[in-house]
C-alpha positions in Angstrom: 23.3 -133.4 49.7 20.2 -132.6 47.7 18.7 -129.5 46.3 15.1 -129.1 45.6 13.1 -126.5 44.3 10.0 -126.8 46.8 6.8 -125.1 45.8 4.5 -123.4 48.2 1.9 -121.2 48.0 1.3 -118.0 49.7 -1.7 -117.2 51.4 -2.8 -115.4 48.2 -2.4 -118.9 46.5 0.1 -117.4 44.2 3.1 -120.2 43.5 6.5 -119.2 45.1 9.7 -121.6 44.1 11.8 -121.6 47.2 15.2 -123.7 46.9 15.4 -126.1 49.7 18.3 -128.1 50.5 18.6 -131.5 51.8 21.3 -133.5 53.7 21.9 -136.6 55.5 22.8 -138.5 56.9 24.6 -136.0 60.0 26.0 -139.2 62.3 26.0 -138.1 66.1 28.4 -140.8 68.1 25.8 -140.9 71.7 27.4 -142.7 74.1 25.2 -145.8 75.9 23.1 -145.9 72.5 22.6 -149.2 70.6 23.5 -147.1 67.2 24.3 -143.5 66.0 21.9 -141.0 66.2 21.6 -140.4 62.4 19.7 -137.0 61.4 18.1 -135.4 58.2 18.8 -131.4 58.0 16.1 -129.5 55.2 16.7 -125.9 55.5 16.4 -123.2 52.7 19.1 -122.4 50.7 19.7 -118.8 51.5 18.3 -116.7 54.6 20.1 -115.8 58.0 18.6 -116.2 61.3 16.8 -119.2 60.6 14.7 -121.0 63.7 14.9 -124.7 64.5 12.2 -127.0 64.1 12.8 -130.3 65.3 10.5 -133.4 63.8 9.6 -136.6 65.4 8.6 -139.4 62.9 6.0 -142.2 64.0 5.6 -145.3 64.0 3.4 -147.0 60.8 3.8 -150.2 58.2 6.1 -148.3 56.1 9.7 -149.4 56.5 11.5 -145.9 55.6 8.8 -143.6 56.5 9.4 -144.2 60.2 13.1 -142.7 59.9 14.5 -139.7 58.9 14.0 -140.2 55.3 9.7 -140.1 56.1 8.3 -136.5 56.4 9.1 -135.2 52.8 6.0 -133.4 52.3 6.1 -131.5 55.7 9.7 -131.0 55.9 10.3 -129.2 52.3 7.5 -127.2 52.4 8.7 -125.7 56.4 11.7 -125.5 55.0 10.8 -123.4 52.3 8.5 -121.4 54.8 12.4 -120.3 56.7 13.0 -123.0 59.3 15.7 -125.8 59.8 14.3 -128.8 59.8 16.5 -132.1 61.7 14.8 -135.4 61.6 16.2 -137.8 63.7 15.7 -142.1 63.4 14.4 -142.6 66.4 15.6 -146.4 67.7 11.2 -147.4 66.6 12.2 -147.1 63.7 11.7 -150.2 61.5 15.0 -149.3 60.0 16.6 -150.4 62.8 14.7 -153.3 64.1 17.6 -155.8 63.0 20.1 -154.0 65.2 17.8 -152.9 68.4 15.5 -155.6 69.2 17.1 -156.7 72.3 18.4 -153.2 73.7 17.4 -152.0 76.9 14.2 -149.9 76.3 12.9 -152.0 73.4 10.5 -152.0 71.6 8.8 -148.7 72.9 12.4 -146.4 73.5 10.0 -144.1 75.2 12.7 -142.5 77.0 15.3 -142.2 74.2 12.9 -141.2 71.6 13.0 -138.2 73.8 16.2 -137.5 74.9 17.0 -137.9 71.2 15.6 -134.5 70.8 17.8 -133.3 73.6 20.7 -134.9 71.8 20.3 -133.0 68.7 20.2 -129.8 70.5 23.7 -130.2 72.5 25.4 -130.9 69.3 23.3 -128.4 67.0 26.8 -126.8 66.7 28.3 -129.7 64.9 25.4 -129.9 62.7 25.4 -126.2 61.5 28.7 -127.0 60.9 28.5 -130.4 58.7 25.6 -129.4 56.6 27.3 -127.5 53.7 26.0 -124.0 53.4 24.2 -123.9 57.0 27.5 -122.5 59.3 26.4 -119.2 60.4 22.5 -119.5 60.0 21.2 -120.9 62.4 19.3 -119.4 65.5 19.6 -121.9 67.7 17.7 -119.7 70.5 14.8 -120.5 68.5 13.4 -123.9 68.8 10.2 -125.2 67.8 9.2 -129.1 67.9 6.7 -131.1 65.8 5.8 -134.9 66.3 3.1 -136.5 64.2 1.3 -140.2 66.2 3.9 -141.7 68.2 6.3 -138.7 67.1 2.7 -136.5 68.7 3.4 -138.8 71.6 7.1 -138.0 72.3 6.9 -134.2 71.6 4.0 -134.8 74.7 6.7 -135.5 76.9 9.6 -132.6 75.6 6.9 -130.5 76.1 6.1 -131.5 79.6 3.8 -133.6 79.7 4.0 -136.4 82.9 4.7 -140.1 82.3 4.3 -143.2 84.2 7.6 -145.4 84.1 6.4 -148.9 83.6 9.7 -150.1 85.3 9.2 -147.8 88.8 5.6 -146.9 88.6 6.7 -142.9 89.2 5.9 -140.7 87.5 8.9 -139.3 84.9 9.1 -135.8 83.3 11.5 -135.5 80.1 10.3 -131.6 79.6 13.5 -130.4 77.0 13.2 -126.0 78.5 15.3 -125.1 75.1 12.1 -126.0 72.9 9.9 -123.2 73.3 6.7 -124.5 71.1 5.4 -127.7 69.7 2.9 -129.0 67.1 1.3 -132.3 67.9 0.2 -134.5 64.9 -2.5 -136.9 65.1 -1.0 -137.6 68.7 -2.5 -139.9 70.7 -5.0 -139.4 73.6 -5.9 -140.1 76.8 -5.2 -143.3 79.2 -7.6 -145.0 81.3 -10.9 -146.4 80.6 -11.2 -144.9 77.2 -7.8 -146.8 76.7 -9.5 -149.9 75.8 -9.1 -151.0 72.2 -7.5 -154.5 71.0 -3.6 -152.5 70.6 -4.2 -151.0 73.8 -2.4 -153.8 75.6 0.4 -154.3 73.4 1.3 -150.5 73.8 0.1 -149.7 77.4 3.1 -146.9 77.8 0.8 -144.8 75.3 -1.9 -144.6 78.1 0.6 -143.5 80.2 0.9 -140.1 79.9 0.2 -137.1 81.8 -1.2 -133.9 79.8 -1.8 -131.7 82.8 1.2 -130.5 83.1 2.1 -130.4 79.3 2.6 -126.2 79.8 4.7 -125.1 77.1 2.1 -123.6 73.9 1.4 -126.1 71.2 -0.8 -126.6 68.5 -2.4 -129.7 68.6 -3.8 -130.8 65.4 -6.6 -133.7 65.0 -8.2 -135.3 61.9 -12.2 -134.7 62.2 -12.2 -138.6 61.1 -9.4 -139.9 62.5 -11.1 -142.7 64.3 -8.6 -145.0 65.9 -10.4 -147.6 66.8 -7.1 -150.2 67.8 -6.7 -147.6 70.7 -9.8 -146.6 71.5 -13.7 -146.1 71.2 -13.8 -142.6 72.5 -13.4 -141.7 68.5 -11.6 -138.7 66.7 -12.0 -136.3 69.9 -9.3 -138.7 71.3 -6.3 -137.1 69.1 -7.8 -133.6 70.3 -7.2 -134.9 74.1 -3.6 -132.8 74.5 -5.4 -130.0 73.7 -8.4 -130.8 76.0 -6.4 -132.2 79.1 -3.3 -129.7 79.2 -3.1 -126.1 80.7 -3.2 -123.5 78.5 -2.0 -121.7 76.0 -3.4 -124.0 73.5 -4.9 -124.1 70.4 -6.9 -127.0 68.9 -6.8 -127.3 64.7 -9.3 -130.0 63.5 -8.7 -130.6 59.9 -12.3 -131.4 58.1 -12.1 -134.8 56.2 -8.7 -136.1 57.5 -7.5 -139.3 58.7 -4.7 -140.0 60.7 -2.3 -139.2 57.8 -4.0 -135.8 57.6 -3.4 -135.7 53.9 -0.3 -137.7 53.5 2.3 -135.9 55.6 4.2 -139.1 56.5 5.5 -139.5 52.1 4.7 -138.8 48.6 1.6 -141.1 47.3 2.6 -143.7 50.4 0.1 -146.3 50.3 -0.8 -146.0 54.0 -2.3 -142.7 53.4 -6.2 -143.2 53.2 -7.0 -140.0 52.8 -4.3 -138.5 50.3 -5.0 -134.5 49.4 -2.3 -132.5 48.7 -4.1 -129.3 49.0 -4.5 -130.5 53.2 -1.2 -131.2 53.2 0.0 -127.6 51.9 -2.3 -125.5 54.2 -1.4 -127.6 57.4 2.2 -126.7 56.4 1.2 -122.9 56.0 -1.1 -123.2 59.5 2.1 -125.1 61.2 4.7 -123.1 60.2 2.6 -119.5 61.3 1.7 -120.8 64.1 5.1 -121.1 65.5 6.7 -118.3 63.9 4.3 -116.5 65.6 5.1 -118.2 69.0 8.7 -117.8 67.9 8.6 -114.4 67.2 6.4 -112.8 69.3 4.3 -109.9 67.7 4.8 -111.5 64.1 0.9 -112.1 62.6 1.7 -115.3 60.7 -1.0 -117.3 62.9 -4.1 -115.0 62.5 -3.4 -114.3 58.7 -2.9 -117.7 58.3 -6.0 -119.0 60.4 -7.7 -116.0 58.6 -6.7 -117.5 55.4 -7.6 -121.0 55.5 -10.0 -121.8 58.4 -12.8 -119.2 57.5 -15.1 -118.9 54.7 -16.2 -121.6 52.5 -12.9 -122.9 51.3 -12.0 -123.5 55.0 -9.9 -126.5 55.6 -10.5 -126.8 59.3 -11.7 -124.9 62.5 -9.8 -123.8 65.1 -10.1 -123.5 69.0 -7.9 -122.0 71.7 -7.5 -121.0 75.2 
């Protein structure tokens, strides 16, 4: 385990220290699955009562990014901010590659990407219980969810979002009830026409997904230049699409000047990052983090300070939409 003094700022921008500890890996035995599910816990170090954000990694050119040892720069910060974060290795991850190549489900594990989430919930107890200092906690009633690009993709489907099984042609819904709100990342968009760039084909289970009946409330959060053109030509209003296609509640956060690594969330000063700011990277952690304490705890007025904070004004970092 690993302590870390993680800085964050208040929305008053004065510097708070909170100590944030880090553990992993916590090994979960899943029966039928090519490997262990292998998880990263962050949590604070003190503080009772403490809600469960869950955080699915994506895909990318980076070999450890795409595991549970990617997300630093998001996962201290929330951390500090009072949740418990678990990042899983999903079986994409490049980590694994060597050992899952020729498993059923490969190389797009849409399914198990999912039900890894679910996983992690019906053992929750025996992670609460490994991590030192985390027994007694938890609030495991309390479960939020955040995927960022093919993580945005998969926290889609816990969320309820409809997908096309490319094995039966029906339609398949993965919806995980126990998460209550979700934050999609950069997550991809529509399928169909749009659907047409020169990736498209090699990942056609991307376009596959159904947002209209993606009900739970998220927070759907798109780079204003996050242009993906290996996808798509529809441009950056294709990442705002679970936003635009699902039923309410919803709220759409474009982040002015970000790319698809909206700051550098995926790792300190990774090279993939082309447009690295530090100073996006804190506020979408503040924004995130309010939003679902707010969702989480009904009443609270983290969202609207925050949104107050840092989307109005002259220093705004984004805009913000809902309905």
């Amino acid at each position: 385990m690993s302590t870390s003094t993680s800085t964050t700022t208040d929305l008053a921008d004065t510097p708070v220290p909170v100590p944030v500890l880090s553990y992993s890996p916590v090994v979960l035995p899943v029966p039928g699955r090519p490997v262990d599910l292998q998880v990263r816990v962050t949590a604070p170090a003190t503080g009772t009562d403490l809600p469960v954000l869950l955080l699915s990694h994506g895909h990318g050119p980076s070999h450890h990014l795409s595991s549970l040892n990617g997300y630093a720069p998001l996962a201290q910060q929330w951390a500090a901010l009072g949740f418990v974060v678990v990042q899983p290795t999903h079986l994409t991850s490049r980590t694994l590659s060597h050992l899952v190549a020729d498993a059923p489900g490969a190389p797009d594990f849409w399914r198990s990407r999912a039900e890894d989430m679910s996983h992690v919930l019906d053992r929750l107890d025996v992670i609460e219980r490994t991590v030192p200092g985390l027994a007694g906690r938890v609030d495991g009633a309390k479960v939020a969810l955040a995927g960022h690009s093919l993580g945005g993709f998969t926290a889609a489907l816990l969320l309820g979002a409809g997908i096309v099984d490319p094995d039966t042609g029906k339609v398949v819904h993965l919806a995980e009830p126990r998460i209550t709100a979700g934050v999609l990342l950069a997550a991809p968009g529509r399928g169909g026409d749009v659907f047409n760039g020169p990736l498209a084909a090699q990942w056609p289970i991307i376009g596959a997904v159904d947002f209209t009946t993606m009900t739970t409330p998220a927070l759907v959060v798109a780079g204003e230049k996050d242009d993906s053109r290996h996808f798509t030509d529809m441009g950056p209003d294709w990442h705002a699409d679970p936003y635009t296609l699902a039923p309410g509640p919803k709220t759409l956060l474009t982040l002015f000047d970000a790319e698809h690594g909206l700051g550098g969330i995926a790792g300190y000063d990774a090279a993939e990052t082309t447009d690295e700011n530090p100073a996006t990277v804190t506020a979408l952690a503040h924004l995130t983090a309010a939003y679902l304490r707010t969702q989480l705890h009904p009443g609270d007025n983290a969202w609207p300070t925050a949104t107050d904070s840092l989307t109005t004004g002259p220093t705004a970092v984004g805009r913000v939409a809902s309905k």
